[in-house]
N, C-alpha and C positions, 0 to 999 in steps of 0.2 A: 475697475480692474486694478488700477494704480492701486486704489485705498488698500484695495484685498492683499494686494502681494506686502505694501509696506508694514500693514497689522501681522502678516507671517513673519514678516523677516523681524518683526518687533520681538515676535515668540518664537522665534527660533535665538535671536541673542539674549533673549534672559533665560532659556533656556540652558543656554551654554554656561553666561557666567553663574547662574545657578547651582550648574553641575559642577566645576571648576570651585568655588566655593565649598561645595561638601568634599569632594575630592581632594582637594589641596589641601596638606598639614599646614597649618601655621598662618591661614589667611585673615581667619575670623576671629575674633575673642571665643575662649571654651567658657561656655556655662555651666560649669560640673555642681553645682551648688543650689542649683535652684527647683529640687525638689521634684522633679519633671520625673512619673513613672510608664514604665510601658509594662502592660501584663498581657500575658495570656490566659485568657478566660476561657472554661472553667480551669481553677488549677491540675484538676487530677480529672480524666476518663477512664471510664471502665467502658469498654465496648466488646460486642460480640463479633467472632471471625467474618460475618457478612455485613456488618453495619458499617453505619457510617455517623460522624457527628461535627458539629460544627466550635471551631473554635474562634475567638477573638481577640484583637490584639487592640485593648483598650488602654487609652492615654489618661490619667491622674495627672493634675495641677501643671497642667501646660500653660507655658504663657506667651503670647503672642508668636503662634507657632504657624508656619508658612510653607513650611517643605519634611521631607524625610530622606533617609539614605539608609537602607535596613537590609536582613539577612534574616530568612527564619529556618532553621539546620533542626533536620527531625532523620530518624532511621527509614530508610527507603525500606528494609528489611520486613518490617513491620506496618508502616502507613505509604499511602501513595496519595498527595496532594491532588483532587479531584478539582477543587475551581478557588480561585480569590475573586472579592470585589473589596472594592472600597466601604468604609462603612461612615456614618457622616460627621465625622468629626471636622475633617477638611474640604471643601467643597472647589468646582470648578478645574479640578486635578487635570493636570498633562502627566503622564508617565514618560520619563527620560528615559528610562532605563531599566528592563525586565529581563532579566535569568531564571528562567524557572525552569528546572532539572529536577533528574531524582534525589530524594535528601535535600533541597535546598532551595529557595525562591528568594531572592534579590529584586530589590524595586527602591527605585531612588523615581520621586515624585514632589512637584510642585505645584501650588495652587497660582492659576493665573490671574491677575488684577481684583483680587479678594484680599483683602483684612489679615491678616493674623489673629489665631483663634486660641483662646483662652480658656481655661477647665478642663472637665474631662469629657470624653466621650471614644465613641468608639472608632480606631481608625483601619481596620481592616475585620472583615469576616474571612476564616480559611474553613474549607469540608474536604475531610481527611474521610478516607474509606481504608477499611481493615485490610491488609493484606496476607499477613500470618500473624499466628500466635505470639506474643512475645510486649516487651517492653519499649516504648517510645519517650523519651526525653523531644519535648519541643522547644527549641527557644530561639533567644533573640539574638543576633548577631550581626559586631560592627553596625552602632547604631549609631546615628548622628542624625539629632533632628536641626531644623534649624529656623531663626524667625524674619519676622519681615525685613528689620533689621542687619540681616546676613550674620546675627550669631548665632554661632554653633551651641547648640545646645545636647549635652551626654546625659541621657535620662539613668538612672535605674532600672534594669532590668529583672522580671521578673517571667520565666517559663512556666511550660506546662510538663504532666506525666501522661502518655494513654496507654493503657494495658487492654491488649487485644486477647480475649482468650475465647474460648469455643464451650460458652456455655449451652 
């Protein structure tokens, strides 16, 4: 019982200064230089007024990469965020922190007693379902990844388009 509660309270304080760390201006060294992309995949949808399709938010030339702090801002108007999960680029994930609304999903996430991960792959799946006609801009926002290290790393950002129309 002891062990169990001490291994919580271990993950509940790197949890914290984890958070504190993305959160805080000016605590970490910025990595703006080091090539790190985040995209959405595919670039561009074209979908029908009843479907639905899945997007990705894949990481290019990450380097020892341990945590996220992200935003992804779409038109509520047009799409309605159906479900996220993880995708595996980072493994053994706690989620700190989830705001998911319309137009907009926040998730600040760190990976617990794992490695810091290298290359690319993929870190999030989202399934977007059509809500009206019209034009969707998906992207990325207020992104700060960061590594085991505790630097902050400002990737490249790279969005998606979906065009909902009623073929």
């Amino acid at each position: 019982m002891l062990v169990k509660r001490l291994k919580m309270v271990r993950l509940a304080s790197l949890a914290f200064v984890l958070m504190v760390l993305i959160t805080t201006p000016g605590t970490a060294r910025v990595n703006a230089g080091s090539g790190t992309q985040l995209s959405i995949t595919p670039g561009a949808v074209n979908l029908d007024s009843s479907g639905t399709t899945t997007l990705t938010v894949e990481v290019s030339n990450g380097s020892n990469l341990n945590a996220y702090d992200l935003t992804i801002l779409y038109d509520e108007e047009v799409l309605v965020l159906e479900t996220w999960s993880h995708g595996g680029y980072l493994s053994n994930l706690v989620v700190i922190k989830q705001v998911n609304q319309p137009g907009s999903l926040r998730l600040v996430c760190t990976q617990i007693a794992t490695p810091g991960v290298s290359g690319d792959g993929t870190l999030l799946n989202l399934i977007f379902r059509a809500l009206n006609e019209g034009t969707s801009n998906v992207v990325l926002s207020d992104v700060k990844l960061s590594t085991s290290n505790s630097e902050s790393v400002i990737p490249s950002l790279f969005g998606a388009i979906v065009t909902v129309s009623s073929n």
